[in-house]
C-alpha positions as CSV (number, residue, x, y, z in Angstrom):
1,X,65.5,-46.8,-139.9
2,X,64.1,-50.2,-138.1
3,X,63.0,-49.5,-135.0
4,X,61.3,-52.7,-133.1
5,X,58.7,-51.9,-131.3
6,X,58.0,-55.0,-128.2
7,X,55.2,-54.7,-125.5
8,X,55.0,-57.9,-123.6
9,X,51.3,-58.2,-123.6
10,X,51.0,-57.7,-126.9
11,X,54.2,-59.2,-128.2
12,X,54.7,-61.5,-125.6
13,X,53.0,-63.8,-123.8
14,X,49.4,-64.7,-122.7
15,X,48.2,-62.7,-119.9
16,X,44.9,-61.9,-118.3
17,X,42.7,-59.3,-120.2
18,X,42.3,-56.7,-117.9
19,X,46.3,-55.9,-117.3
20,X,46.8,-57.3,-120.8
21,X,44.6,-54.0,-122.1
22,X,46.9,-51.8,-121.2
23,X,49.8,-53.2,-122.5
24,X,47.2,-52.8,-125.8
25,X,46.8,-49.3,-125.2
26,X,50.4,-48.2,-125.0
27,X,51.5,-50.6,-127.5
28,X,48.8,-48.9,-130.2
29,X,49.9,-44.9,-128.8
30,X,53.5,-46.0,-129.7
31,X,53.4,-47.9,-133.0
32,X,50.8,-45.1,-134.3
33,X,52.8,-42.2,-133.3
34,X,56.4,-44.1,-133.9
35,X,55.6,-44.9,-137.3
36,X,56.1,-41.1,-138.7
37,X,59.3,-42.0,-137.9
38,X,60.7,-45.1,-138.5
39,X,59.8,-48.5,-140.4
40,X,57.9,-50.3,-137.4
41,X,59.7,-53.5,-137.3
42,X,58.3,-56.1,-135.4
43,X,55.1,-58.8,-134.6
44,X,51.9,-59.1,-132.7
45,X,50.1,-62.4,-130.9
46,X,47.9,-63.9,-133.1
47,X,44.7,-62.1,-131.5
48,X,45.9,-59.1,-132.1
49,X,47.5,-59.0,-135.7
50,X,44.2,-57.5,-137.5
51,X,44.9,-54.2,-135.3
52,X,48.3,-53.8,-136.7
53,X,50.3,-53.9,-140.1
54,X,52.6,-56.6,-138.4
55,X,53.5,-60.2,-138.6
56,X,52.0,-62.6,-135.7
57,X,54.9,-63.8,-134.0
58,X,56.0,-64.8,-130.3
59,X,58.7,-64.0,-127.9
60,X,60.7,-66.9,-129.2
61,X,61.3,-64.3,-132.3
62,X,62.6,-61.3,-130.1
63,X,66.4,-62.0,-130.5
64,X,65.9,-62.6,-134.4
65,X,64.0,-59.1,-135.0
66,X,66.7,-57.2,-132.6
67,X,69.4,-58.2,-134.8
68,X,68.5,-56.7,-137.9
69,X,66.8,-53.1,-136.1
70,X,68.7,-49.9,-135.4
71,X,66.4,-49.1,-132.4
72,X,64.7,-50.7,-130.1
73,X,61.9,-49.3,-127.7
74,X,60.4,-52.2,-125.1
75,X,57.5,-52.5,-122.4
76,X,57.3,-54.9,-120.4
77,X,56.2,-55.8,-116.6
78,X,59.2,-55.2,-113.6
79,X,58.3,-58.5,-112.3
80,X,60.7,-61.1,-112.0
81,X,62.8,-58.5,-113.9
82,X,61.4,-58.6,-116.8
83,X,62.1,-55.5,-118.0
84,X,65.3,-55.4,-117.1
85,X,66.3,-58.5,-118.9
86,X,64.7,-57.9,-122.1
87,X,66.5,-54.2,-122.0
88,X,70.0,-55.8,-121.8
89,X,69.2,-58.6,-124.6
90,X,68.2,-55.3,-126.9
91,X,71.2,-52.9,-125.4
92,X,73.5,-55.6,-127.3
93,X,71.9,-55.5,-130.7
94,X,70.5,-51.9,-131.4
95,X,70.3,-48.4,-129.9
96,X,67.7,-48.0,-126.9
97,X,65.0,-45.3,-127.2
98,X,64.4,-46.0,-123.6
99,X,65.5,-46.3,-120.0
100,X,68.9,-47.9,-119.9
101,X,69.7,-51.6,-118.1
102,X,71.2,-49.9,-115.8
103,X,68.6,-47.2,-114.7
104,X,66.6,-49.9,-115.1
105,X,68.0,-52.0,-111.9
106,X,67.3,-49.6,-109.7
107,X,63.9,-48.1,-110.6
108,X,62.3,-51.7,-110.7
109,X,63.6,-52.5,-107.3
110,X,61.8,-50.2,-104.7
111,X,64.5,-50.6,-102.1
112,X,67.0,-49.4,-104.4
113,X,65.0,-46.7,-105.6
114,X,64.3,-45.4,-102.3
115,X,67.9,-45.8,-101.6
116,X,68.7,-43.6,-104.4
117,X,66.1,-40.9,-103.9
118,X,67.0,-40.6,-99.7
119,X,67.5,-37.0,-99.2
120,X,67.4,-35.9,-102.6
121,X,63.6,-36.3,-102.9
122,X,60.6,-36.3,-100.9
123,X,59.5,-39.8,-100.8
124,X,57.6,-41.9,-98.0
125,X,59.3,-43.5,-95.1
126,X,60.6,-47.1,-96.0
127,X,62.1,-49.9,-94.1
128,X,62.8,-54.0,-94.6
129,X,61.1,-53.8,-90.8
130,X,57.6,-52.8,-90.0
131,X,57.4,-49.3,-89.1
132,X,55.0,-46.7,-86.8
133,X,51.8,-45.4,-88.1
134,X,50.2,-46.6,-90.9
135,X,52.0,-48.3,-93.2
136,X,51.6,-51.1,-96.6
137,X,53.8,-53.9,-97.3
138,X,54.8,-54.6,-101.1
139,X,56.8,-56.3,-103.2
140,X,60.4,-54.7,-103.9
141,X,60.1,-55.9,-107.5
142,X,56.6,-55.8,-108.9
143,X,54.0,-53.5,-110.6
144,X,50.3,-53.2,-111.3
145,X,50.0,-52.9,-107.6
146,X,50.3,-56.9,-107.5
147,X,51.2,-57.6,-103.5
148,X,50.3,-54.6,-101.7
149,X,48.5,-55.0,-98.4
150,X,48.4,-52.7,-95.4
151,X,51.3,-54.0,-92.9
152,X,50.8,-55.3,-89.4
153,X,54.0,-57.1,-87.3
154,X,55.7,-58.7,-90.2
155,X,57.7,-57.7,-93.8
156,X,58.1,-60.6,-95.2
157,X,61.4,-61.2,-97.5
158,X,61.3,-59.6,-100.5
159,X,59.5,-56.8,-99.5
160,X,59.2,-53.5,-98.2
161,X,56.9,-51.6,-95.4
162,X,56.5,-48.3,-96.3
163,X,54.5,-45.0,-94.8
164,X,51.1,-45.4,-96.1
165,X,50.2,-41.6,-97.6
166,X,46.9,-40.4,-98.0
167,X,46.0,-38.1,-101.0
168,X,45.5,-37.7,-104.5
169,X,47.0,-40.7,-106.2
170,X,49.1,-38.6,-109.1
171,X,51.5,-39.4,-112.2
172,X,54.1,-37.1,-113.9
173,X,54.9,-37.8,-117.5
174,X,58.7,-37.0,-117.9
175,X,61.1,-36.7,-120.9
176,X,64.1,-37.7,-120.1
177,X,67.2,-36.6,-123.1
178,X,71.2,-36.5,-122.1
179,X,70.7,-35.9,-118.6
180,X,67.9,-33.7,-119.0
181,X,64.4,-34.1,-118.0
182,X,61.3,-32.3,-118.9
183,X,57.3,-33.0,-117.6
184,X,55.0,-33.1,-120.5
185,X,52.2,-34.1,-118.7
186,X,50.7,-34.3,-115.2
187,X,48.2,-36.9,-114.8
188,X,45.7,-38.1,-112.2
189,X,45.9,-41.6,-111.6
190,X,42.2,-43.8,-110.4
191,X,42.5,-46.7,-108.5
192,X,40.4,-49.2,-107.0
193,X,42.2,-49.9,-104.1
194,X,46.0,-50.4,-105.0
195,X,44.9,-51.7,-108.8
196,X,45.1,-49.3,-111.8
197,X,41.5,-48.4,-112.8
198,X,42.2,-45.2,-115.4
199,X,43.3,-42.0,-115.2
200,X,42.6,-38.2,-116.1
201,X,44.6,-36.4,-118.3
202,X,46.2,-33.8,-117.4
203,X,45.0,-34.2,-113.9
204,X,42.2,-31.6,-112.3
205,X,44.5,-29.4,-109.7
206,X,45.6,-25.8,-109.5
207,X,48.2,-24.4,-110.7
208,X,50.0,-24.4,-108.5
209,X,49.9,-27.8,-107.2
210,X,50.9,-29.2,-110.7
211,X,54.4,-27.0,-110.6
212,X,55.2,-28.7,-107.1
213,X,54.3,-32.3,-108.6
214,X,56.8,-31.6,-111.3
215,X,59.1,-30.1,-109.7
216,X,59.2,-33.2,-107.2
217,X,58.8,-35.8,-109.9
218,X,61.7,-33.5,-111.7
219,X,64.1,-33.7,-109.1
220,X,63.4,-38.2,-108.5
221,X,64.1,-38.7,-112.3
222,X,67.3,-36.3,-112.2
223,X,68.6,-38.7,-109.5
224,X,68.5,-41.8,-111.3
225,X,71.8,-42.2,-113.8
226,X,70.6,-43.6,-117.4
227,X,66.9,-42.7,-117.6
228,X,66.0,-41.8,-120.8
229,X,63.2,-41.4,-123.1
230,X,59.7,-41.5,-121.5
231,X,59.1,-41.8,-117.8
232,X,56.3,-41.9,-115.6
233,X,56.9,-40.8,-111.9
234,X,54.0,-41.6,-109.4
235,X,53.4,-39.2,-106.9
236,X,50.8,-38.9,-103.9
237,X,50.0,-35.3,-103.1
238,X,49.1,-35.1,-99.4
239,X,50.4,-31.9,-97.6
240,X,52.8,-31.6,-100.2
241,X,53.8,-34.2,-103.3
242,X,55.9,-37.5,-102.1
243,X,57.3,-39.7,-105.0
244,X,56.2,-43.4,-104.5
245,X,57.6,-45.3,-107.8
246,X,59.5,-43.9,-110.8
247,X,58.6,-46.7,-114.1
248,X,61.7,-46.2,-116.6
249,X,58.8,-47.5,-119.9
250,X,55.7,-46.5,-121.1
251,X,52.6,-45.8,-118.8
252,X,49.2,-45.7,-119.9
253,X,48.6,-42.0,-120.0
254,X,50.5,-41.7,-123.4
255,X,47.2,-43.7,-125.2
256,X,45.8,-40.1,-123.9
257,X,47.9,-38.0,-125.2
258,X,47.1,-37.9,-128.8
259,X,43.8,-36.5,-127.9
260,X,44.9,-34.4,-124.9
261,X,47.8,-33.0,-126.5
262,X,47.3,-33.2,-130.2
263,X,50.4,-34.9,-130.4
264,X,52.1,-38.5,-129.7
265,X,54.2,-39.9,-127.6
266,X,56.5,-40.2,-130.3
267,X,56.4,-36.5,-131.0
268,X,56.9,-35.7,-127.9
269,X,60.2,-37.7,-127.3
270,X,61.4,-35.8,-131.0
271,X,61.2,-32.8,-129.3
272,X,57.6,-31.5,-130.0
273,X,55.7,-29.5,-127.0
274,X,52.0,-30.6,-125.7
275,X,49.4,-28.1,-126.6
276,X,46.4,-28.3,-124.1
277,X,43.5,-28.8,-126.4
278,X,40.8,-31.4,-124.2
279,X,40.6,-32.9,-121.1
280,X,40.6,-36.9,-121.3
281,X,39.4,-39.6,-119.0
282,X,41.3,-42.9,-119.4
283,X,39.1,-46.2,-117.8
284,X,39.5,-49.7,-117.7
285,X,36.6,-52.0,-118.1
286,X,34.2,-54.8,-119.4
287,X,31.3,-53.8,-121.5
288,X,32.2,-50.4,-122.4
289,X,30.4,-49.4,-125.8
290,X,32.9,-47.7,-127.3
291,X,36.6,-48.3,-126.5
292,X,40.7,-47.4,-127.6
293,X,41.1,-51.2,-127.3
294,X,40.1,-54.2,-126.2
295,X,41.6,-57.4,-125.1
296,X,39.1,-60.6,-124.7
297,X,36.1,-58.9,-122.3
298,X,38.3,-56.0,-121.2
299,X,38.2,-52.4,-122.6
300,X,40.2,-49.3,-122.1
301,X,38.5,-46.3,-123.1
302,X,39.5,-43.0,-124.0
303,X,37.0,-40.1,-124.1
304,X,36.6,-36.1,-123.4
305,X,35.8,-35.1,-119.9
């Protein structure tokens, strides 16, 4: 079976280096692991095409390639729905391995999504109107932590204010099947300020603390009608876990997972269980010696901890 494989940042277009690196990594964790499985059908941007076994292509192609496949599995950003678009183009040509459209439209909208989760979840306070306390303004369709700012008298259209919480910035790796979710994984996300910087997988908590984190990230995914396939859930664990964002694609802790787990992504969405076997650090950089991959001066790296 075909199974076209599209990450925008690999696939797509041109984007700066240090989000495009990430893009990279989950596009290399899902064509190496998706490959057992299915004839990889698809193409890369030109700078990228001695990594792969694929054609050099351009987004100009997508519609062409989703014709002739039998699944279709795509990353791409939330802004300007992005995601969301590209999702519906593929849900008329093949079948999804991911998130559906529909799931989709509310996830990548924060307003919706909080919405949604309202009393069936614990997630932070969040208003179109500045609120008490501490609180951060950001976009209600965005990602990579583009737009966030702490909040003062004003939310401007477009956005949100929500409860600023302080803790340890967390992710929860879900499987999502008929309905049914499972966590696979539960990660520890590093930031430099509100910007992605790496993360630690799994994450260094008790045990306890990891059940409550899945069980919270559990009960967001469970609400939303549609997700399927992989899903990360980030969390903030302060007095107890609160679920900030639920992203309905690939996140960067499955370019971990291989080495973490001993097996892929891909395994894990046929079924197969992770198996604890090392402790990884995901970080994102220029410079570093050695690296998973590397887009222009940018790195991501992978290594024991």
């Amino acid at each position: 079976m075909k199974l076209f494989l599209f990450e925008f940042a690999t696939c797509g277009e041109k984007i700066e280096d240090s989000i495009a690196v990430e893009g990279l990594a989950m596009f290399k964790a899902a064509y190496d692991g998706f490959k057992n499985y299915y004839d990889i059908y698809g193409f890369v941007r030109d700078e990228y095409s001695s990594l792969f076994d694929l054609p050099s292509g351009d987004v100009t192609m997508l519609e062409d390639y989703l014709s002739e496949s039998d699944a279709f599995l795509i990353v791409a950003p939330e802004d300007d729905n992005l995601l969301l678009e590209l999702t519906k183009l593929g849900e008329k040509y093949a079948e999804n391995l991911g998130s559906s459209s529909k799931a989709i439209s509310v996830v990548s909208d924060k307003w919706k999504l909080y919405k949604k989760l309202k009393g069936s979840a614990q997630i932070p306070e969040t208003s179109k109107k500045p609120l008490n306390g501490k609180f951060i303004i950001k976009p209600r369709i965005s990602c990579a932590g583009e737009g966030i700012s702490f909040g003062s008298d004003s939310v401007p259209d477009g956005y949100i204010a929500q409860e600023f919480i302080e803790g340890k910035n967390m992710s929860v790796s879900v499987i999502a099947k008929d309905g049914e979710c499972r966590a696979v994984s539960v990660n520890e996300q590093l930031l430099d300020g509100f910007k992605y910087a790496g993360a630690i997988v799994p994450a260094r908590v008790s045990e306890k603390i990891a059940r409550d984190v899945e069980r919270e990230a559990l009960k967001a995914a469970e609400c939303i009608e549609g997700i399927n396939g992989y899903v990360g859930v980030d969390i903030v664990y302060s007095d107890q876990p609160y679920v900030i964002e639920i992203n309905a694609r690939l996140t960067t802790p499955v370019s971990a997972f291989e080495r973490a787990y001993g097996v892929s992504i891909a395994d894990m969405l046929v079924g197969k269980s992770p198996k604890f076997a090392r402790r990884q650090m995901i970080r994102k950089g220029t410079g570093l010696a050695e690296y998973y991959v590397k887009s222009g001066m940018w790195c991501l790296q992978v290594c024991n901890l």
